[in-house]
C-alpha positions as semicolon CSV with decimal commas, in nm:
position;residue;x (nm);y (nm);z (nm)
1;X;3,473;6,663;8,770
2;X;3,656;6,660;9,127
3;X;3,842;6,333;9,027
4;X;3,973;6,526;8,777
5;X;4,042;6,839;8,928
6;X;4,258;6,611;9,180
7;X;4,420;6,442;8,930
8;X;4,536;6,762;8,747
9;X;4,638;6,892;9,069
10;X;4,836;6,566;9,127
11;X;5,009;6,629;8,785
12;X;5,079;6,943;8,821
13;X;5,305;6,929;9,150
14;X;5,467;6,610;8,971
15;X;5,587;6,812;8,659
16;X;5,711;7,118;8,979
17;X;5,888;6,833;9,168
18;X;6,032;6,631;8,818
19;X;6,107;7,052;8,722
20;X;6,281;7,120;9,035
21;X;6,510;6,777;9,013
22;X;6,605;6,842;8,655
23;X;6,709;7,202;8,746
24;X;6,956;7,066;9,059
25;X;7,072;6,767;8,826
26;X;7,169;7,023;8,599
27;X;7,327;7,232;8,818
28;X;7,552;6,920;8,965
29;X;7,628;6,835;8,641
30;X;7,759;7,235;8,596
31;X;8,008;7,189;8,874
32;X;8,109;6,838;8,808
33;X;8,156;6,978;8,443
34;X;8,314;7,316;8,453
35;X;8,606;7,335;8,377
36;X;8,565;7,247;8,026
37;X;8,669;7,541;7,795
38;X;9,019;7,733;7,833
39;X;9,086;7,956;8,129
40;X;9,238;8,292;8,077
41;X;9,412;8,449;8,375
42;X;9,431;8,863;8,354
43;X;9,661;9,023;8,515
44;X;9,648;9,414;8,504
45;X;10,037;9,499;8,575
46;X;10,300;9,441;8,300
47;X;10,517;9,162;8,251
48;X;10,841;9,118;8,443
49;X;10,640;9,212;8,794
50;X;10,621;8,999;9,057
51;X;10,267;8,990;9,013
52;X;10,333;8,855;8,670
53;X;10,573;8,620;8,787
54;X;10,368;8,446;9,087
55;X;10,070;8,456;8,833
56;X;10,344;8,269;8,616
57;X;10,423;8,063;8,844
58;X;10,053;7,946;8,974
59;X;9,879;7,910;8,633
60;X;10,037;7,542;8,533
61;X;9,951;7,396;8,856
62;X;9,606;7,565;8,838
63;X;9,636;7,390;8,522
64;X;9,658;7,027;8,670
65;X;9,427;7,051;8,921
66;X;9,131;7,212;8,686
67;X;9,163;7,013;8,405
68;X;9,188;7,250;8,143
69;X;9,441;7,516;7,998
70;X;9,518;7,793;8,211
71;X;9,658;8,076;8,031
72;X;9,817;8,452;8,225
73;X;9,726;8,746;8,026
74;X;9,878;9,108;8,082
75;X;9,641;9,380;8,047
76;X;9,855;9,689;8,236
77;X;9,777;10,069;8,187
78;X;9,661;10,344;8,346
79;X;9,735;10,203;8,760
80;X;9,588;9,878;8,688
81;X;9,231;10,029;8,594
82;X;9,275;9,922;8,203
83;X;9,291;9,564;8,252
84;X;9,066;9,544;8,570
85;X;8,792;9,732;8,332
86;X;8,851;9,487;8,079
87;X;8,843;9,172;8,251
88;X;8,523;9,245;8,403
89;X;8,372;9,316;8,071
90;X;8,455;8,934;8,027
91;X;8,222;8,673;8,084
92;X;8,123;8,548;8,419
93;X;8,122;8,219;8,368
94;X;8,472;8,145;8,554
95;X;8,654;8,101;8,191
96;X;8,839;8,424;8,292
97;X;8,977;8,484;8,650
98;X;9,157;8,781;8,821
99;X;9,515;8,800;8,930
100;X;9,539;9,134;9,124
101;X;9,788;9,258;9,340
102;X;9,651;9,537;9,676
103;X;9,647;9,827;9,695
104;X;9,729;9,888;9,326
105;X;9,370;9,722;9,265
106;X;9,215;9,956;9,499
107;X;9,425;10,241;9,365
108;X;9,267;10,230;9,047
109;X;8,928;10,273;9,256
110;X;9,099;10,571;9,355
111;X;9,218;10,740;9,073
112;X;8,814;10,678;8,884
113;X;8,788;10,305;8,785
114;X;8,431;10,248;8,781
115;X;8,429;9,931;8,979
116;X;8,448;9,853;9,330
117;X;8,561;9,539;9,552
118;X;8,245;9,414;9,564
119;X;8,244;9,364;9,179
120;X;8,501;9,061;9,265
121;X;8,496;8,741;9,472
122;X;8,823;8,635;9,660
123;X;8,881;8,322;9,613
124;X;9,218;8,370;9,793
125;X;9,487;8,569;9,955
126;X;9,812;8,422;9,799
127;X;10,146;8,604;9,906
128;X;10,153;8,882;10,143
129;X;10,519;9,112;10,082
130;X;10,634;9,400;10,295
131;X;10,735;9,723;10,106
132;X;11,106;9,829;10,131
133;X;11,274;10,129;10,055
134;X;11,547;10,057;9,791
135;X;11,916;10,251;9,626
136;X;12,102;10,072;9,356
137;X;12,405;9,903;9,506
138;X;12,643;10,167;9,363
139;X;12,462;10,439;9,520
140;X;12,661;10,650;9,765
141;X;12,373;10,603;10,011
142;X;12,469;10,339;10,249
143;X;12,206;10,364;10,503
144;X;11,822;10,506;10,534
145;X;11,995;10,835;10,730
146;X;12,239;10,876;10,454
147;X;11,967;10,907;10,231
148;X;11,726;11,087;10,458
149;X;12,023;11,393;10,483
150;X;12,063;11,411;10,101
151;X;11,659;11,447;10,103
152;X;11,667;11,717;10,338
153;X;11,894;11,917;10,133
154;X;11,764;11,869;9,792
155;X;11,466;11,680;9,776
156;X;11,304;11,789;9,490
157;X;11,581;11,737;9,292
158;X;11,627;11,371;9,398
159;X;11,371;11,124;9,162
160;X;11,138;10,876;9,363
161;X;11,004;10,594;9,204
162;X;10,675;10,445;9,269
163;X;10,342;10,273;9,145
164;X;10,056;10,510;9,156
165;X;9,786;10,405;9,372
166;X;9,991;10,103;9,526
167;X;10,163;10,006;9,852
168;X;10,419;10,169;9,732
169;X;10,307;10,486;9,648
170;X;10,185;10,470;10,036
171;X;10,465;10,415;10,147
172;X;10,621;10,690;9,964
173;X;10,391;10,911;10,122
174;X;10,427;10,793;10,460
175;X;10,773;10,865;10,374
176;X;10,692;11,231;10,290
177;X;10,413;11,274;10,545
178;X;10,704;11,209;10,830
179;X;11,002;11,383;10,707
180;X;10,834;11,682;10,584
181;X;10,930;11,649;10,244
182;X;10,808;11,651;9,848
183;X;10,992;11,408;9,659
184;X;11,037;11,457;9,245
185;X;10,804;11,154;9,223
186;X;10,828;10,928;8,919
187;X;10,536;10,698;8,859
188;X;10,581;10,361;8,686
189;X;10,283;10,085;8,553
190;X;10,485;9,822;8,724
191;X;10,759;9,667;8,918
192;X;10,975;9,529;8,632
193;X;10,984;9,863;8,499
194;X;11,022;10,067;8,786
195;X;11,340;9,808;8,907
196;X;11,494;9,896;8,555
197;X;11,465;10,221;8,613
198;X;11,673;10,208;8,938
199;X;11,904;9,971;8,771
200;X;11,939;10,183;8,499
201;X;12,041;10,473;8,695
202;X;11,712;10,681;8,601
203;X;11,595;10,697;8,971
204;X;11,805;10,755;9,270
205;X;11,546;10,559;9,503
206;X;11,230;10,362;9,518
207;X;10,975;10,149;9,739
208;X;10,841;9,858;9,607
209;X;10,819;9,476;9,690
210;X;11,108;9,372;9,924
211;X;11,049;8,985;9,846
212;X;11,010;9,017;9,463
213;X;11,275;9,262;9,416
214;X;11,520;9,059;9,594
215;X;11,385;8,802;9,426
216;X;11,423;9,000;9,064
217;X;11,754;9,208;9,115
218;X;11,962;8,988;9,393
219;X;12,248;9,251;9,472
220;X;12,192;9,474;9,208
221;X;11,998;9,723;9,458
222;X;12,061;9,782;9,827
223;X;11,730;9,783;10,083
224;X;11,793;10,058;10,298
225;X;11,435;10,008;10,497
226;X;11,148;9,772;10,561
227;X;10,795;9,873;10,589
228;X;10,740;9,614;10,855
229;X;10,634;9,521;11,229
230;X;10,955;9,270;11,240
231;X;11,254;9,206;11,017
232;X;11,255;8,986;10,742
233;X;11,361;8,616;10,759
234;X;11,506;8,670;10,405
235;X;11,754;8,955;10,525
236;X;11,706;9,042;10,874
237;X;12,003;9,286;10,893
238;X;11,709;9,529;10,686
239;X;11,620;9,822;10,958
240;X;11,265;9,869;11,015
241;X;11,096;10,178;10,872
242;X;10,950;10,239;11,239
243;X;11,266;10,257;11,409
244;X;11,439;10,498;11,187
245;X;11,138;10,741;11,103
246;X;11,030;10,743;11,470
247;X;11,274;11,016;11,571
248;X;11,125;11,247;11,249
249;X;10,764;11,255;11,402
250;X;10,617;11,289;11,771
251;X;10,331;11,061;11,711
252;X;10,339;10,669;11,726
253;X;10,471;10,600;11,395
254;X;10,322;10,183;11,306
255;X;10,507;10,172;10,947
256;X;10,357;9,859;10,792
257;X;10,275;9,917;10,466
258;X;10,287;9,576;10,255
259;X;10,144;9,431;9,926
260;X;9,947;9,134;9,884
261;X;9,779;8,930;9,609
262;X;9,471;8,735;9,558
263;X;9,316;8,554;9,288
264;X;8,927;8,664;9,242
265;X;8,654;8,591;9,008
266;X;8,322;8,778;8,933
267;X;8,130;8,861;9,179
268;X;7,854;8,734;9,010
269;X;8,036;8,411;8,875
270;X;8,047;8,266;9,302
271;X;7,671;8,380;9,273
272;X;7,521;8,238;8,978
273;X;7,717;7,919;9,028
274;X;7,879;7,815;9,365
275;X;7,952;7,532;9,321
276;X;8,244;7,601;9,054
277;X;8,376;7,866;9,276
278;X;8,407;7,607;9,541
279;X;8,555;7,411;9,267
280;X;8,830;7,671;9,200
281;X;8,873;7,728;9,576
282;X;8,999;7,359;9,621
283;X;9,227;7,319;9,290
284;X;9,352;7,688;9,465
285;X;9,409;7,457;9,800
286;X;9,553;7,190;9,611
287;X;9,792;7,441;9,436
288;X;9,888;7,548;9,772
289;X;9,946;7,171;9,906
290;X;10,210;7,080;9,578
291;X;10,505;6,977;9,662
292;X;10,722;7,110;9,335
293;X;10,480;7,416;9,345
294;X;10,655;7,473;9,722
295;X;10,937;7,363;9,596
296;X;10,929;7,676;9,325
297;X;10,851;7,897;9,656
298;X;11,126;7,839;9,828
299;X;11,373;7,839;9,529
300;X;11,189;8,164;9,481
301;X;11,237;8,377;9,763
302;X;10,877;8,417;9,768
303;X;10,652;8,358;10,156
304;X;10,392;8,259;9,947
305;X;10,082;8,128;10,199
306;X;9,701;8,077;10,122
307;X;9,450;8,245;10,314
308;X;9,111;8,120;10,375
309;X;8,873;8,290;10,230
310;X;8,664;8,513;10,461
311;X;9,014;8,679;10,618
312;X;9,161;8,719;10,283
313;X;8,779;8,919;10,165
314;X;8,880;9,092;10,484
315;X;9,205;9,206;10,446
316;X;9,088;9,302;10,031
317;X;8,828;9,541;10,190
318;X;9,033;9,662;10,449
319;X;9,329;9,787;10,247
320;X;9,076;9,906;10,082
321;X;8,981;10,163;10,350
322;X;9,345;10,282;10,382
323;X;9,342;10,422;10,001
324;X;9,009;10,629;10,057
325;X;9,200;10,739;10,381
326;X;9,433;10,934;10,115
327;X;9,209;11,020;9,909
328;X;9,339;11,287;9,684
329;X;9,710;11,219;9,740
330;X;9,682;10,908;9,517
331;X;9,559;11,069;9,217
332;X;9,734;11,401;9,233
């Protein structure tokens, strides 16, 4: 009776051991297998954006180095929260990845998307921008005082466009914080359509991207000031936002404001399987490392640079913090 007591014992921590190895050959084989299927790339801001474009522009490299199809997807509306809802109603299997851009991702927290950053892994930082403040090239505003004069004598008759819940829309505030003003605000889903809008003569100013509207509109549209701590190797002749809204305030006025974007997966996708978000980490670093995809950078006019992943969670969260910090004045 005790021999066989033993021996069942003996057979039962066999089948746990044999259970144990088939369970962590099965998980290599996951992450030596995935990708297999299709990848679908969302994007919540419209087509035309920068966003859009360096999503564009990423996705066939992404491509190579996974194996598999990689496909960008617009899904704007409603200040990004539309397509962030929907892609995490995807599944979390790392078939469908996130192409955000901050702070429109954590404007949409903002303004009552029922997610938070912590729904999301970062697998990446990927282009950090400054915001600039921008006048079509016809406009009869030559410099950021010319425009700051007109403003004090008929603001609300002058129309400001902006991205709800974005950099830009922080900047815009900043703007009106300092100069004690209200501008006639005008709030667009996205860049491409808030750069037609200038073009077009429908707006008389705007902040938004400094690298992809130069990028987008060349000399179309005149930067008048960048939300920066230094100029811009693109166009250094830009004056800093700090130096001319100093004189309008008696407190230390920083004026950095800037977008960035980061490509992110489930939360639960770098849980439930690690070792394919390490996986998409390193084609990410191998993106990064191309030589025709730098080549694209520098043709585009893009200071495109990978972040390591802790800094860029860091900097997610952070500009995070600065949104709450307005609170209201984002969703008014």
């Amino acid at each position: 009776m005790r021999k066989f007591m033993y021996m069942s014992l003996f057979t039962a921590v066999i089948l746990v051991l044999l259970s144990a190895c088939n369970q962590a050959s099965n998980e290599s084989a996951s992450a030596e297998s995935w990708p297999e299927d299709p990848i679908t790339m969302v994007v919540p801001t419209g087509e035309g954006g920068s966003n859009d474009r360096q999503a564009r522009a990423v996705a066939p490299y992404l491509e190579e180095y996974l194996g598999v199809p990689v496909t960008v997807e617009n899904r704007p509306g409603a200040a990004t929260i539309q397509g962030t809802t929907s892609y995490l109603n995807e599944e979390d299997d790392g078939s469908f990845l996130f192409y955000p851009l901050q702070y429109h991702f954590s404007g949409g927290i903002a303004r009552g998307g029922e997610y938070s950053v912590d729904d999301f892994a970062v697998a990446g930082v990927t282009h950090q921008a400054p915001i600039a403040l921008w006048v079509h090239a016809d406009s009869p505003y030559q410099t950021a005082e010319d425009l700051i004069a007109a403003l004090q004598e008929d603001a609300e008759n002058m129309s400001f466009g902006f991205q709800p819940g974005s950099a830009s829309h922080v900047a815009g505030l900043v703007m009106q914080e300092v100069l004690g003003l209200e501008f006639r605000e005008v709030p667009y889903d996205g860049g491409g359509d808030q750069r037609a809008a200038l073009l077009g003569g429908n707006i008389d100013f705007m902040t938004t991207d400094f690298e992809g509207t130069l990028a987008a509109v060349g000399e179309d549209a005149r930067p008048l000031l960048l939300f920066a701590d230094q100029p811009h190797p693109l166009d250094e002749s830009v004056p800093l936002a700090k130096d001319v809204l100093q004189e309008f305030t008696d407190e230390e006025f920083v004026g950095t404001v800037q977008n960035f974007r980061f490509l992110a997966a489930h939360a639960s996708f770098k849980e439930n399987y690690p070792e394919r978000f390490e996986t998409l980490r390193t084609a990410l670093e191998d993106v990064y490392a191309d030589e025709e995809f730098q080549q694209w950078v520098s043709e585009s006019e893009f200071e495109m640079e990978l972040l390591d992943i802790e800094p860029s969670t860091e900097m997610v969260q952070q500009a995070d913090e600065v949104i709450k910090s307005y609170g209201d004045q984002l969703i008014e």
